[in-house]
C-alpha positions, 0 to 999 in steps of 0.5 A, spaced: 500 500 500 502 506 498 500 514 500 502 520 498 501 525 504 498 533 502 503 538 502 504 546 502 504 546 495 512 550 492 509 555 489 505 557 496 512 556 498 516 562 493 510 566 494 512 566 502 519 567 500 518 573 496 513 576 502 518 575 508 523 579 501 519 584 501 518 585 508 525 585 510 525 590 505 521 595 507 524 594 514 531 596 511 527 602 507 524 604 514 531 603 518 534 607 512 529 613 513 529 612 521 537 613 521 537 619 515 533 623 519 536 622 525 543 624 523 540 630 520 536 631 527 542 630 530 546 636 527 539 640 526 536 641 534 542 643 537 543 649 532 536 652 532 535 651 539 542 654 542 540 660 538 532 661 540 535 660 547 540 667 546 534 670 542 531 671 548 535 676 552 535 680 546 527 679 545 526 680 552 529 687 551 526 689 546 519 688 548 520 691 556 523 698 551 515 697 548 511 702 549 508 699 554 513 695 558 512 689 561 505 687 557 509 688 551 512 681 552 504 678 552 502 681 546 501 675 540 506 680 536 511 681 541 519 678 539 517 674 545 512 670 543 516 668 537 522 666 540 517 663 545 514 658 539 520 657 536 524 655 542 518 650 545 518 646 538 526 645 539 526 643 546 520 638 545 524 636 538 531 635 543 528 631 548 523 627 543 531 626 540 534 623 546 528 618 546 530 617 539 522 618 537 524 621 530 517 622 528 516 627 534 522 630 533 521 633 526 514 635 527 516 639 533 522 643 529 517 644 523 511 646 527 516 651 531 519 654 525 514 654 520 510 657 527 515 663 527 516 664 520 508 665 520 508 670 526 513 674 522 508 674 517 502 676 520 505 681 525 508 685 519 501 685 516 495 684 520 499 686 527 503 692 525 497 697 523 493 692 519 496 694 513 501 691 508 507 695 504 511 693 498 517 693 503 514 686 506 513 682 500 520 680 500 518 677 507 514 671 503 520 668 500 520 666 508 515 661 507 520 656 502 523 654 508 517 650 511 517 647 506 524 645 504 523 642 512 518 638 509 522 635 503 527 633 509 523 631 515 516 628 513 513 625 507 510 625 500 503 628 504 506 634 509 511 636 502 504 637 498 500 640 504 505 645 506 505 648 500 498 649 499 499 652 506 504 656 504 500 657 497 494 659 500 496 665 506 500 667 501 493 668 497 490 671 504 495 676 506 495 679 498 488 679 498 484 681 504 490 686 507 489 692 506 496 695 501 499 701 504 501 707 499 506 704 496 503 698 494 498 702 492 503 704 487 506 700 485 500 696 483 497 701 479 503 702 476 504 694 473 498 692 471 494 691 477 500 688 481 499 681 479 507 680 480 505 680 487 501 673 486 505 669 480 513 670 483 511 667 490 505 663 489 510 659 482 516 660 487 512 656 493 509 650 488 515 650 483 520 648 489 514 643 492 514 640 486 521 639 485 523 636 493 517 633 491 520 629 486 526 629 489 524 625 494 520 621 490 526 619 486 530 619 492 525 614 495 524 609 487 532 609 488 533 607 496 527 602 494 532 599 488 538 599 492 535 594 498 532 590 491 540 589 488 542 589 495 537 583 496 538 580 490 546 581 492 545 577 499 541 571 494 546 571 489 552 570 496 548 565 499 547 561 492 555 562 491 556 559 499 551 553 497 555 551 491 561 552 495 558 546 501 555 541 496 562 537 496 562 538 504 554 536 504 556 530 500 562 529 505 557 530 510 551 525 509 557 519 507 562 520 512 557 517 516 556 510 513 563 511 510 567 511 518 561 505 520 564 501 513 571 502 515 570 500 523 567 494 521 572 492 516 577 494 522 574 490 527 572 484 522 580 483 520 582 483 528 577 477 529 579 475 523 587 476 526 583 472 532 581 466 528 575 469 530 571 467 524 563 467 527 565 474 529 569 476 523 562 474 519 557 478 523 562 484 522 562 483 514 555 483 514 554 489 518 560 492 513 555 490 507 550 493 511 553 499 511 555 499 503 548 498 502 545 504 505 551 508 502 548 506 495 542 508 498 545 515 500 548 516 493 542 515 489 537 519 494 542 526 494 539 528 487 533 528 490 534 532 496 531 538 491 526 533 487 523 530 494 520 538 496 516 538 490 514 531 489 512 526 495 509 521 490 517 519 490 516 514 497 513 508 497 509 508 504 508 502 506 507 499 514 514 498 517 516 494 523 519 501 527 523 497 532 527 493 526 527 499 522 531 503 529 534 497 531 538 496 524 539 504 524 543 504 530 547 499 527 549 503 521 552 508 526 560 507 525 562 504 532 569 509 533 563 514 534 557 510 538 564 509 543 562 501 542 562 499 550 562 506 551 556 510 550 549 507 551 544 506 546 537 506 550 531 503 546 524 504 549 520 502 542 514 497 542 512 494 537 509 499 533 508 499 525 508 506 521 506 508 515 513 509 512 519 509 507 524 504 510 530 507 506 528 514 508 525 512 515 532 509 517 536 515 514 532 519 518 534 515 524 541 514 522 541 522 522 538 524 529 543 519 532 549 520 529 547 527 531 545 525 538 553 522 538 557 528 536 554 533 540 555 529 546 561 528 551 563 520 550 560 515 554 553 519 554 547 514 554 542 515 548 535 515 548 531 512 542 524 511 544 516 511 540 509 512 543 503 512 541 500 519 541 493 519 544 487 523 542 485 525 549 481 532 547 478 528 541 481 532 535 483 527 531 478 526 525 474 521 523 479 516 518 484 520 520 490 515 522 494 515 529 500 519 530 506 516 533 512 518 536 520 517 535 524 521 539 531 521 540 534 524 545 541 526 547 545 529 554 550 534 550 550 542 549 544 543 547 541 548 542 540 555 545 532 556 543 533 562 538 536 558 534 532 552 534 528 555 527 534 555 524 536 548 524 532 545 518 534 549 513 539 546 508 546 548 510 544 551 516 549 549 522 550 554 529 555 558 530 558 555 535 558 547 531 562 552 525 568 553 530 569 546 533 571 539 530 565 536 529 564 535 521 558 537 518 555 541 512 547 542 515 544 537 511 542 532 515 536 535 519 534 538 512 534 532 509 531 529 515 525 535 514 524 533 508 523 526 508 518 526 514 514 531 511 514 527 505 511 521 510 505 525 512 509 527 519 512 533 522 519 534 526 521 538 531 526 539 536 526 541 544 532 544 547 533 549 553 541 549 551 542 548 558 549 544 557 548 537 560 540 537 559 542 535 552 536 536 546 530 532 544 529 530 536 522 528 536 518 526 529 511 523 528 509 518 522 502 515 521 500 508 525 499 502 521 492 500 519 494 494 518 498 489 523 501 484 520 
């Protein structure tokens, strides 16, 4: 009887990769914007703040001097007020700094400037005899400084907005202030004064629109760069894959390369012993061995071909004490520490929907890991249960589950770095300098061929050193009990 398990279709698989892609870089584009404007900030709210703060002896003086005292430093118009507006947006700006909130940072120095540039504009037409004279029409080109601010601290939204604002008081100062005697002039001498309009409206919405598009561009190009820088990682780590296949080969040989040689050692010294029975029991064990380095070498250029296509396994009911029992026997003696390490078997008499061959890799990976990331002479635990359905979850026709699990007494794994261990050509940072050989295929494989059998794999570890790992997989319980 054969069976080929659902899986997560590739496809669904890419377009998860591209999704997680494509947040990593947003999140680059958002940590490039948060660090550019910090730096400017940085050089910014220090400056305007020292000057607003020795602004304030001087504006204090010269409204005591007014015409009316000390109530002239209340007045909407005084330079006290302005100096006021401006200095508590840059102490805002400068605390919201040192928290390194950079949102409130930036608004608070463009409200606090662009706050002082209309008090200067209001008190030297409405404010000063409600009236507006030719000479306060320079006084408009103030208002680009807002929106440069805006080109350099917000976004697209705050560039448009603040040149509509600027736009649009620009339009009620010429409007609706009465002109002095010298604007009258000059309007009646220039047709009406429509220059008064076109200059600095055009100038205001010209510069919108070009640290608009500045901007824009600016923000196309970061967004390009993160791409190539993507696709620069991608090209790296195919480059690094390429460079670990011969090791990920060496990686998945060694194994029953080093058990081969153990028994062919063993079985000469029996052999130098007149030891025959014994010499005979270790070249069966060696045939073993190259039976499943046959069977490894032509499952290598499936490790690809096996995520898309699981209609490759041939599930059938096995016998899962055997199957582990043969697996221990394919581990190379030197590694197990024959007479040294124990081997602990906790299996019943279970049969499991399974491929023998993959099923006994799977379990010749987990051991041969338990024995290299534990000190010699650890025991190891191999044992299976049957999972029971104590809150009734399981559907109807829906096989049991049961558990093998593979536990050693070794390192362990730190928890952050549990997820990492399933892909392919992963291995712990720690393992990379140390003399333990390996390429971080093993538990790829290993993934790979238990989902395939309609089973998941995972592992649990508090990487406490002495408490070890637990490597734990489920496979479908057998209808039938031969």
């Amino acid at each position: 009887m054969s069976a080929a398990p659902p899986r997560a279709a590739p496809l669904a698989q890419t377009r998860e990769q591209d999704a997680a892609l494509r947040r990593l870089e947003q999140e680059q584009a958002a940590q490039f914007e948060f660090q550019r404007r910090y730096n400017l900030l940085r050089i910014v709210v220090p400056v305007i703040l020292t000057l607003a703060v020795l602004a304030v002896p001087g504006a204090l003086y010269t409204d005591i001097n007014g015409p009316h005292g000390w109530l002239d430093i209340f007045a909407l118009n005084s330079s006290t007020t302005q100096v006021t507006v401006v200095l508590t947006g840059m102490i805002i700006s400068f605390l919201a700094l040192r928290r390194k909130r950079v949102i409130l940072s930036s608004y608070a120095l463009f409200f606090g400037v662009s706050g002082v540039i209309a008090l200067l504009l209001l008190n030297d037409t409405v404010f000063s005899n409600n009236t507006l004279d030719l000479g306060t029409t320079p006084e408009f080109a103030l208002l680009l400084v807002p929106i440069v601010l805006a080109s350099v601290l917000g976004g697209p939204v705050l560039i448009v907005l603040t040149a509509l604002a600027t736009s649009s008081l620009t339009v009620v100062l010429l409007t609706f202030v009465p002109a002095a005697p010298d604007l009258t002039a000059f309007r009646a001498a220039n047709a009406g004064g429509f220059v008064l309009y076109t200059v600095p409206i055009s100038l205001q919405l010209v510069i919108g629109a070009l640290v608009y598009a500045t901007l824009a561009g600016l923000r196309r190009a970061q967004v390009q760069l993160n791409t190539v820088r993507a696709a620069y990682e991608r090209e790296r780590e195919l480059d690094q894959l390429k460079n670990q296949f011969i090791a990920s080969i060496n990686h998945e040989l060694r194994t029953p390369l080093m058990a081969l040689q153990g028994y062919l050692v063993l079985a000469r010294e029996f052999g130098k012993a007149h030891e025959a029975e014994q010499q005979e029991h270790m070249l069966a064990l060696g045939l073993e061995s190259m039976q499943h380095i046959n069977s490894l070498v032509d499952s290598i250029p499936e490790v690809r071909r096996i995520e898309t296509d699981v209609t490759s396994l041939e599930l059938v009911p096995v016998d899962l004490h055997n199957v582990i029992v043969k697996a221990t026997t394919l581990i190379d003696p030197r590694l197990a520490g024959q007479g040294e390490r124990e081997i602990h078997l906790r299996v019943p008499s279970l049969r499991v929907m399974a491929d023998e061959t993959r099923l006994c890799q799977v379990v010749v990976n987990l051991i041969s890991n338990a024995c290299k990331y534990s000190p010699p002479g650890e025991p190891i635990d191999i044992s299976a249960r049957l999972l029971p359905d104590t809150h009734g979850e399981r559907r109807k026709n829906t096989p049991a589950q049961v558990e093998i699990t593979v536990r050693d007494y070794g390192q362990g794994i730190p928890p952050d770095q549990i997820p990492l261990l399933f892909q392919r050509f992963v291995r712990l940072k720690r393992d990379l300098a140390s003399n333990v050989i390996g390429a971080g295929l093993g538990l790829a494989i290993s993934r790979a061929y238990v989902e395939a059998m309609g089973g998941r794999i995972w592992v649990e570890s508090t990487g406490v050193p002495g408490e070890g790992s637990a490597f734990s997989f489920t496979l479908a319980l057998a209808d039938v009990q031969e």
